[in-house]
Each structure stands twice: as structure tokens, then as C-alpha cells.
PATORGU-919208 format. One record per atom (N, C-alpha, C): atom name; x, y, z. Coordinates in pm, 1 decimal, always signed. Layout:
BEGIN
+----+----------+----------+----------+
! at !     east !    north !       up !
+----+----------+----------+----------+
! CA !        X !        Y !        Z !
...
+----+----------+----------+----------+
This chain:
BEGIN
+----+----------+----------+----------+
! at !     east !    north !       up !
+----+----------+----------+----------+
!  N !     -1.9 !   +125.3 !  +1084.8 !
! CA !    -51.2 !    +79.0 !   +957.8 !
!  C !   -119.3 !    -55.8 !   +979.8 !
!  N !   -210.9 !    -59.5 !   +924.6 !
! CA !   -342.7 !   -214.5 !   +950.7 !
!  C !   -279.5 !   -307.0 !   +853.6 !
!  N !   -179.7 !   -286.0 !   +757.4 !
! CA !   -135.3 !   -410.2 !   +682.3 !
!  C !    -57.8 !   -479.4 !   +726.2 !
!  N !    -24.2 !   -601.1 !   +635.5 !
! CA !    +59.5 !   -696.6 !   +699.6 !
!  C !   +126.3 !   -800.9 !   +548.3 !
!  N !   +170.9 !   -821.0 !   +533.8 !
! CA !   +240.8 !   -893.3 !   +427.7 !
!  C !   +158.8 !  -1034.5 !   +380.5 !
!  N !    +86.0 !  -1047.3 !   +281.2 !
! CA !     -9.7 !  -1172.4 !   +286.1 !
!  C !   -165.1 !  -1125.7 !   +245.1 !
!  N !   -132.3 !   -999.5 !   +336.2 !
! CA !   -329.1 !   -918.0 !   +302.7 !
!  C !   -352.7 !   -929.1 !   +119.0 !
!  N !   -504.5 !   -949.4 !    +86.4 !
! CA !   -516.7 !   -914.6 !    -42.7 !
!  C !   -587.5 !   -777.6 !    -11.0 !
!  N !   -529.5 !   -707.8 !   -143.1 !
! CA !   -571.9 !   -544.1 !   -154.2 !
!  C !   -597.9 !   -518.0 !   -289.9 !
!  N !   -715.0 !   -397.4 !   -260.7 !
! CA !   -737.5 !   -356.2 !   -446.0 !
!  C !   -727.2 !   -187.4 !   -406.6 !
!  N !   -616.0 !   -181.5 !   -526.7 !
! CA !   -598.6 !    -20.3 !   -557.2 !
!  C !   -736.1 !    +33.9 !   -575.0 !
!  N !   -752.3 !   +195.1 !   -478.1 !
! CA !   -862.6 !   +245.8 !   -498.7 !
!  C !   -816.9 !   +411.1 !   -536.7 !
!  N !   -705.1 !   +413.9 !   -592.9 !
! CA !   -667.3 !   +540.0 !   -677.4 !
!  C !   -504.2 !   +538.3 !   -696.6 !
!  N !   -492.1 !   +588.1 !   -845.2 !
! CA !   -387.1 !   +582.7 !   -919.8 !
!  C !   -421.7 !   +520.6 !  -1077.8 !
!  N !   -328.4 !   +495.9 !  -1109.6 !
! CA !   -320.0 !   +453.6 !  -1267.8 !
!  C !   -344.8 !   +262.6 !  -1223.2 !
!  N !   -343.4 !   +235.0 !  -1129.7 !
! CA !   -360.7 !    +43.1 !  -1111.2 !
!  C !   -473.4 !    +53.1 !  -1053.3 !
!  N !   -570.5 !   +173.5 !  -1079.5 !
! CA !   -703.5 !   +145.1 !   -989.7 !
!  C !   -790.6 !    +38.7 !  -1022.2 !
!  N !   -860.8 !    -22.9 !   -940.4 !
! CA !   -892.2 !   -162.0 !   -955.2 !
!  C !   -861.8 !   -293.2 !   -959.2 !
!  N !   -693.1 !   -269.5 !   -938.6 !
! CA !   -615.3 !   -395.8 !   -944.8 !
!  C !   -650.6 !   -487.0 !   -824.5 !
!  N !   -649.0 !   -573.8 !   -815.2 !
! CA !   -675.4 !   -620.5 !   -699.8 !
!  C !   -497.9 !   -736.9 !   -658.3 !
!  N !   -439.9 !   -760.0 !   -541.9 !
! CA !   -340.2 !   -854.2 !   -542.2 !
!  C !   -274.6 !   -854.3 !   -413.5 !
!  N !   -175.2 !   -917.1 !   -375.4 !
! CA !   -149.1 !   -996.1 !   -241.3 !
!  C !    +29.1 !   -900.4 !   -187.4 !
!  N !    -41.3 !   -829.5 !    -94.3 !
! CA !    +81.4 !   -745.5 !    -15.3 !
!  C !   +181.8 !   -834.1 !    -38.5 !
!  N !   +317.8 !   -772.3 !    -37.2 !
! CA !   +468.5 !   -884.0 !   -101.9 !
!  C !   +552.2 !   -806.0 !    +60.5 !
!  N !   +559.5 !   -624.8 !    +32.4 !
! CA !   +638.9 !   -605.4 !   +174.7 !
!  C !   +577.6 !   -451.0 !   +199.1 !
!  N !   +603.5 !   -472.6 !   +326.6 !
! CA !   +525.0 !   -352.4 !   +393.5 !
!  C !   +639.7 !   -231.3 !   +407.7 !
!  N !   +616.3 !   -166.1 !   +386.9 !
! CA !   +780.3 !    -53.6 !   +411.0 !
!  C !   +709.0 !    +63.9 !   +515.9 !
!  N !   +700.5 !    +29.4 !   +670.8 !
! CA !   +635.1 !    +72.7 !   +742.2 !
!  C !   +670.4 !   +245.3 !   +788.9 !
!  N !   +826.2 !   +259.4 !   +721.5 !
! CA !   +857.4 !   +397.1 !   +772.0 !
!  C !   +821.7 !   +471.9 !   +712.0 !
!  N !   +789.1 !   +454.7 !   +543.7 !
! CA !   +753.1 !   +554.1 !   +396.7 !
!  C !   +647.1 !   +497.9 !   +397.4 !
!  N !   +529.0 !   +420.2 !   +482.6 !
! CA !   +386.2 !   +436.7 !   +478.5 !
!  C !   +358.6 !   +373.8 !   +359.0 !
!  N !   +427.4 !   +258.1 !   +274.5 !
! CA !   +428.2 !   +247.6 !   +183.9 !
!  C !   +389.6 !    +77.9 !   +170.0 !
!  N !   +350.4 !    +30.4 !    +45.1 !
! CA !   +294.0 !   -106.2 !    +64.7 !
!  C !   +384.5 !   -161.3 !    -80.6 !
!  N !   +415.0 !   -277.4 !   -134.4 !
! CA !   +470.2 !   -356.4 !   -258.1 !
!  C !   +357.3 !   -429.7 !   -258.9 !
!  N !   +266.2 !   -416.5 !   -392.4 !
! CA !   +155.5 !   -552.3 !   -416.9 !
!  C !   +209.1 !   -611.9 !   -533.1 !
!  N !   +164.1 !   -710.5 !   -522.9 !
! CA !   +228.3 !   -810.4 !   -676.9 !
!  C !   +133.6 !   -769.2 !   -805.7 !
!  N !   +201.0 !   -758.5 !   -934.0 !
! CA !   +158.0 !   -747.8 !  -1096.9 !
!  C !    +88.0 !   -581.4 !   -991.5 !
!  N !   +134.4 !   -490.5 !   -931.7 !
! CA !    +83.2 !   -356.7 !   -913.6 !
!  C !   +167.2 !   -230.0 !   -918.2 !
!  N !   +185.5 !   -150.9 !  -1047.1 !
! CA !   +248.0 !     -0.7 !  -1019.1 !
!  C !   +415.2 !    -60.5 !  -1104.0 !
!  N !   +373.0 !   -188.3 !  -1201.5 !
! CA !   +530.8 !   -217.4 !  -1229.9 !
!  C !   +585.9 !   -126.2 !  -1328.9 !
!  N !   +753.1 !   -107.7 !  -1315.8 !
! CA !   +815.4 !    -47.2 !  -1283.3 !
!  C !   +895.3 !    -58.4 !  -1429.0 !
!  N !  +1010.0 !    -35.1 !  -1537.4 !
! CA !  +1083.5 !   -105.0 !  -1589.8 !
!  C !  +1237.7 !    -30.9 !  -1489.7 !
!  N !  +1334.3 !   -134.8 !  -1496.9 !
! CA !  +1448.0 !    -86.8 !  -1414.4 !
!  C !  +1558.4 !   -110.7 !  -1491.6 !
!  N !  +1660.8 !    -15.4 !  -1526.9 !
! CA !  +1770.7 !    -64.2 !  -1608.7 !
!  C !  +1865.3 !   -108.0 !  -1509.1 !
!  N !  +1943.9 !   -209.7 !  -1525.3 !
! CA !  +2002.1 !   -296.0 !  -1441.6 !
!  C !  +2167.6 !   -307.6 !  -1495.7 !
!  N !  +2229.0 !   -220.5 !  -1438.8 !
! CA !  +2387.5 !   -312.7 !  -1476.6 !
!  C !  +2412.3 !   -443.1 !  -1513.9 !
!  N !  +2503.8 !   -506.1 !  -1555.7 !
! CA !  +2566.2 !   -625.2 !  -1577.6 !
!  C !  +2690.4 !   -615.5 !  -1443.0 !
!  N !  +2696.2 !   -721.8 !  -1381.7 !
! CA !  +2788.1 !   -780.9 !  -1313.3 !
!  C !  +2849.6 !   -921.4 !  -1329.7 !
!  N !  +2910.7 !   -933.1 !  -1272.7 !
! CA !  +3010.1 !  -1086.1 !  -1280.7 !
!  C !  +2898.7 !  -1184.1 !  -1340.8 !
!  N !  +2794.3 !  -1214.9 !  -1218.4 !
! CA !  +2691.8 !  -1292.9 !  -1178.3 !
!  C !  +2588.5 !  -1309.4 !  -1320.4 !
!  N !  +2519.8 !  -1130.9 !  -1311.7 !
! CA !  +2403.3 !  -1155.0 !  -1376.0 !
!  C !  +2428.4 !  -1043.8 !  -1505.3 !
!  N !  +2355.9 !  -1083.2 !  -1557.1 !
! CA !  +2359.2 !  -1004.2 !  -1727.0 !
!  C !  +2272.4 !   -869.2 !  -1717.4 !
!  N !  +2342.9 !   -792.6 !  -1751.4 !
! CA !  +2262.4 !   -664.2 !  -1738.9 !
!  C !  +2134.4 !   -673.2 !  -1858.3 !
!  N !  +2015.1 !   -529.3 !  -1832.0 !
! CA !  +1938.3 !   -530.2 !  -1892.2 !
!  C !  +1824.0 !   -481.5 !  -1849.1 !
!  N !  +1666.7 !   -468.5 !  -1902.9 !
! CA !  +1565.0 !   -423.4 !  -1873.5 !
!  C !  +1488.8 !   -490.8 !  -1777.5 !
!  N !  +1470.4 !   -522.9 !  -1654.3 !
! CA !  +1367.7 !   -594.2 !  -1571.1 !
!  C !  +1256.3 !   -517.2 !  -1509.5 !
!  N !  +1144.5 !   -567.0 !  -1522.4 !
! CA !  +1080.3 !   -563.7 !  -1462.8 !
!  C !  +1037.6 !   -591.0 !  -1316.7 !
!  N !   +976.5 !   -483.0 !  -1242.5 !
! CA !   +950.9 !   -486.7 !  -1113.2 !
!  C !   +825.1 !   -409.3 !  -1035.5 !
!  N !   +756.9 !   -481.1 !   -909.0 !
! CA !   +677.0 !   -358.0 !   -859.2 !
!  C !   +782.2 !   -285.8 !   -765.2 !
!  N !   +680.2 !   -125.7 !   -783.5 !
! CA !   +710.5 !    -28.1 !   -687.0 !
!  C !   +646.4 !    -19.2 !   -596.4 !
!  N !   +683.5 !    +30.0 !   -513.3 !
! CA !   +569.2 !    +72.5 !   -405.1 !
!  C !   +475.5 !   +142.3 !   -400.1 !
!  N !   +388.3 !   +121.2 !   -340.7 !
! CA !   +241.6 !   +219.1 !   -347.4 !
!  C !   +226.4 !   +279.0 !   -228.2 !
!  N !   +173.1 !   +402.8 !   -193.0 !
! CA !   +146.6 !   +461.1 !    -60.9 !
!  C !    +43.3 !   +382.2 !    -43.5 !
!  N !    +33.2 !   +394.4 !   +130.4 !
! CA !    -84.4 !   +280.9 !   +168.4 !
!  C !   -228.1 !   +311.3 !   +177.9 !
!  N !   -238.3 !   +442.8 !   +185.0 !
! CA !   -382.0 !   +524.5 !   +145.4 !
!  C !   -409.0 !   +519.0 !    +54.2 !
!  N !   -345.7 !   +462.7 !   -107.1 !
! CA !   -432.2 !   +425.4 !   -195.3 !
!  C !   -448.6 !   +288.4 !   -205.5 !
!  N !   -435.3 !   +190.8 !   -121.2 !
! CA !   -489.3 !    +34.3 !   -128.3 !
!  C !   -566.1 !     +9.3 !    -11.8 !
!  N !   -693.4 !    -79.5 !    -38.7 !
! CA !   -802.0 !    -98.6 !    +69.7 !
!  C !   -772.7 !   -243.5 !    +89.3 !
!  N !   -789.6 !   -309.2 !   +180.8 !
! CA !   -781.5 !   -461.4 !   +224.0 !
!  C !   -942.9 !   -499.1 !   +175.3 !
!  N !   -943.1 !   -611.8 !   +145.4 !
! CA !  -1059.3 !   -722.5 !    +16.5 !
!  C !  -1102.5 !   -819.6 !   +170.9 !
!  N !  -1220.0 !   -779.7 !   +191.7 !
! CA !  -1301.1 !   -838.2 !   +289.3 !
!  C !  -1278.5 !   -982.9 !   +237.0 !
!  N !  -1242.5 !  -1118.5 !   +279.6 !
! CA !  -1239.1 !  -1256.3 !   +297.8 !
!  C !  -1396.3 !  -1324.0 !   +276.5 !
!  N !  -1467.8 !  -1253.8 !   +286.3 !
! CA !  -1589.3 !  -1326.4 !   +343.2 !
!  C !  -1685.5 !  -1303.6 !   +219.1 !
!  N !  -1689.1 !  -1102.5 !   +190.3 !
! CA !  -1762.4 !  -1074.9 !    +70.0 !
!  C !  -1708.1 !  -1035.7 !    -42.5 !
!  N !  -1529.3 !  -1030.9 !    -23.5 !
! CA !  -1454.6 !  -1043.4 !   -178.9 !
!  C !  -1499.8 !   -875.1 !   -196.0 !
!  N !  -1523.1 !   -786.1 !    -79.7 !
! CA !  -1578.3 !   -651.4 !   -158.5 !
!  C !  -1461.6 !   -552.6 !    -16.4 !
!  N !  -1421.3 !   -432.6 !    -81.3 !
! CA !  -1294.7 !   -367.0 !    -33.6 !
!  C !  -1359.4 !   -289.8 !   +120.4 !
!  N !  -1297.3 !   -293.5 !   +214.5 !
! CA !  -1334.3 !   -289.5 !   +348.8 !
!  C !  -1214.9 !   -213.1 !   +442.3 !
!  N !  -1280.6 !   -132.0 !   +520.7 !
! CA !  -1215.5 !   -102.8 !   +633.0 !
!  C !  -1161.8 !   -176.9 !   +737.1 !
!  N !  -1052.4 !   -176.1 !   +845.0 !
! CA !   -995.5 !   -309.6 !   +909.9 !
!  C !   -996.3 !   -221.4 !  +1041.2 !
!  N !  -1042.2 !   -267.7 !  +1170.0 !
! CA !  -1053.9 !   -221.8 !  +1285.4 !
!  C !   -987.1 !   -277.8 !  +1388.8 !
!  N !   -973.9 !   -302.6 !  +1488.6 !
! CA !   -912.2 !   -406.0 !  +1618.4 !
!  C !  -1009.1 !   -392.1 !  +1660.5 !
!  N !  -1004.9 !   -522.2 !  +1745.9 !
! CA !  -1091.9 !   -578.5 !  +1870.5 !
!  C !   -982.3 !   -715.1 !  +1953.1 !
!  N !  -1066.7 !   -726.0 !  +2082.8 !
! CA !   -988.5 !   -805.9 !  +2169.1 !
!  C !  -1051.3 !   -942.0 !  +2178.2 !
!  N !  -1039.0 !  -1085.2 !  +2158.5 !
! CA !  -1087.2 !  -1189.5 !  +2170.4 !
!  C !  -1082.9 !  -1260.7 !  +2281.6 !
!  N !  -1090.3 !  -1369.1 !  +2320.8 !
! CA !  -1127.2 !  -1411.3 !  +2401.5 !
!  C !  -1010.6 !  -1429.8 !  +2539.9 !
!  N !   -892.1 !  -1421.5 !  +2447.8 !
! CA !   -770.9 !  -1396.4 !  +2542.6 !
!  C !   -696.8 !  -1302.2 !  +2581.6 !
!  N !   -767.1 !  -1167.5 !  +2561.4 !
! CA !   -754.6 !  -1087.7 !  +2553.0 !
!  C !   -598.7 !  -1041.5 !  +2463.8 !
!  N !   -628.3 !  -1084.9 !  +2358.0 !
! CA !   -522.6 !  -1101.5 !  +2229.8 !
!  C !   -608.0 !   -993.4 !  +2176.7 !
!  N !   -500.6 !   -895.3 !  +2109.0 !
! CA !   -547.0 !   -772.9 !  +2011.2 !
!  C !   -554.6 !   -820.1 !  +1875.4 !
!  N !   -648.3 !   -850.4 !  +1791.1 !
! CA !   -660.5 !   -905.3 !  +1627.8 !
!  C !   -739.0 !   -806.8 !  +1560.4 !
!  N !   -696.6 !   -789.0 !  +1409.2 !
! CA !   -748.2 !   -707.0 !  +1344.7 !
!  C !   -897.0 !   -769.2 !  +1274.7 !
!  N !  -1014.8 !   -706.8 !  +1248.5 !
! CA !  -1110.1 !   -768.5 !  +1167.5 !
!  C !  -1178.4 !   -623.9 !  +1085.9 !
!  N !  -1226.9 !   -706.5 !   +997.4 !
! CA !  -1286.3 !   -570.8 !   +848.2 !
!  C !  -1397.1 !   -545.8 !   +966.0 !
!  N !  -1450.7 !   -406.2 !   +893.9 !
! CA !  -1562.6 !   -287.9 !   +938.2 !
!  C !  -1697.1 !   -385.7 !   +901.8 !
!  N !  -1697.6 !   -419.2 !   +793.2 !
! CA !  -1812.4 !   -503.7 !   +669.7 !
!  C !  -1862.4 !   -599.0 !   +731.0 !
!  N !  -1772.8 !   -702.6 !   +780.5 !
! CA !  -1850.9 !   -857.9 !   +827.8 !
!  C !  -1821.1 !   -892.8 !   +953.8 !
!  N !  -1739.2 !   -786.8 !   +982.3 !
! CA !  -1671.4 !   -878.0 !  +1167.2 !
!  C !  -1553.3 !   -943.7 !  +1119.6 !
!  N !  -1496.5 !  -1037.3 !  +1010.5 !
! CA !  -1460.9 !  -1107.9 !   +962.9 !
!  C !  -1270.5 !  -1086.8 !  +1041.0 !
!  N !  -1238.0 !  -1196.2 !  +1115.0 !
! CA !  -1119.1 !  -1160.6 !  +1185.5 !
!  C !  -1011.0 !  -1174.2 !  +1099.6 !
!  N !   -847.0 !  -1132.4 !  +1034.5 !
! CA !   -805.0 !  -1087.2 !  +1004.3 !
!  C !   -674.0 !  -1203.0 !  +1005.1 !
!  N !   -638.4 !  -1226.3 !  +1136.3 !
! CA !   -551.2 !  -1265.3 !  +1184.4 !
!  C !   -529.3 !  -1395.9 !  +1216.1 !
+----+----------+----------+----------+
């Protein structure tokens, strides 16, 4: 998976299409991504000792084939490739500008 926790991404299918917002956690085994204000959730929540039960709000996860990574450079949704730099260090950069990643 080309993501990483930090990437900005805009939904490009589902009911948040067009959202645009900033990876929170990557859930690399279910292929799955958490973006912030994306796919929220309402959760009924017990009461415990601690905290007061009730309705909260939360995101869910999104599969990662429906979010594209937001090119840095032209703010427009982009493919992410590898290449090797000068130290022969592996870094990711968009399809669109070259624009390195990492």
C-alpha cells in the first residue's frame, strides 16, 4: 500500500466523494485507510466507571482504492510511484509532477 499516515487524500468514490483530508491510520492488513471529518460513523458507547455513556461520533475506515493521494505541488489527485535517489534510498513521488513524497 503507497500510504502512510500524514498523506492528504480525496475520496474518489462512495457517499464522501470529494472529500478531501489527512490519513489518521493505515490498517495495512484490511487494505484499509481512517481519514479525518471522512465516512463518520455514529457509535453507541456504554457508560463505564470513567466515561459517560452515549452517542459519539467517529471515522470509519475506508478501503484504500477509494482514496487518491492530493499531489503537494498541483493540489490535484495523483498517482504515487517509487524511484531511487541519490543514495540509493527507495522514496515514493506522484505520477503528475515528480513531486517526492517522503
Amino acid at each position: 500500500m503507497k500510504f502512510k499516515t500524514g498523506d492528504k487524500v480525496v475520496v474518489i468514490a462512495g457517499k464522501d466523494k470529494g472529500k478531501e483530508g489527512k490519513i489518521l491510520k493505515v490498517l495495512r492488513k484490511e487494505n484499509k485507510v481512517i481519514v479525518e471529518n471522512v465516512n463518520i460513523v455514529k457509535k453507541h458507547q456504554k457508560s463505564d466507571g470513567r466515561n459517560p455513556g452515549g452517542i459519539i461520533e467517529m471515522e470509519a475506515p475506508i478501503h484504500a482504492s477509494n482514496v487518491m493521494i492530493l499531489d503537494p505541488k498541483t493540489n490535484q489527485r495523483t498517482r504515487v510511484g517509487y524511484t531511487y535517489d541519490k543514495n540509493n534510498k527507495k522514496v515514493r513521488v506522484t505520477k503528475k509532477s515528480s513531486t517526492k513524497l517522503d
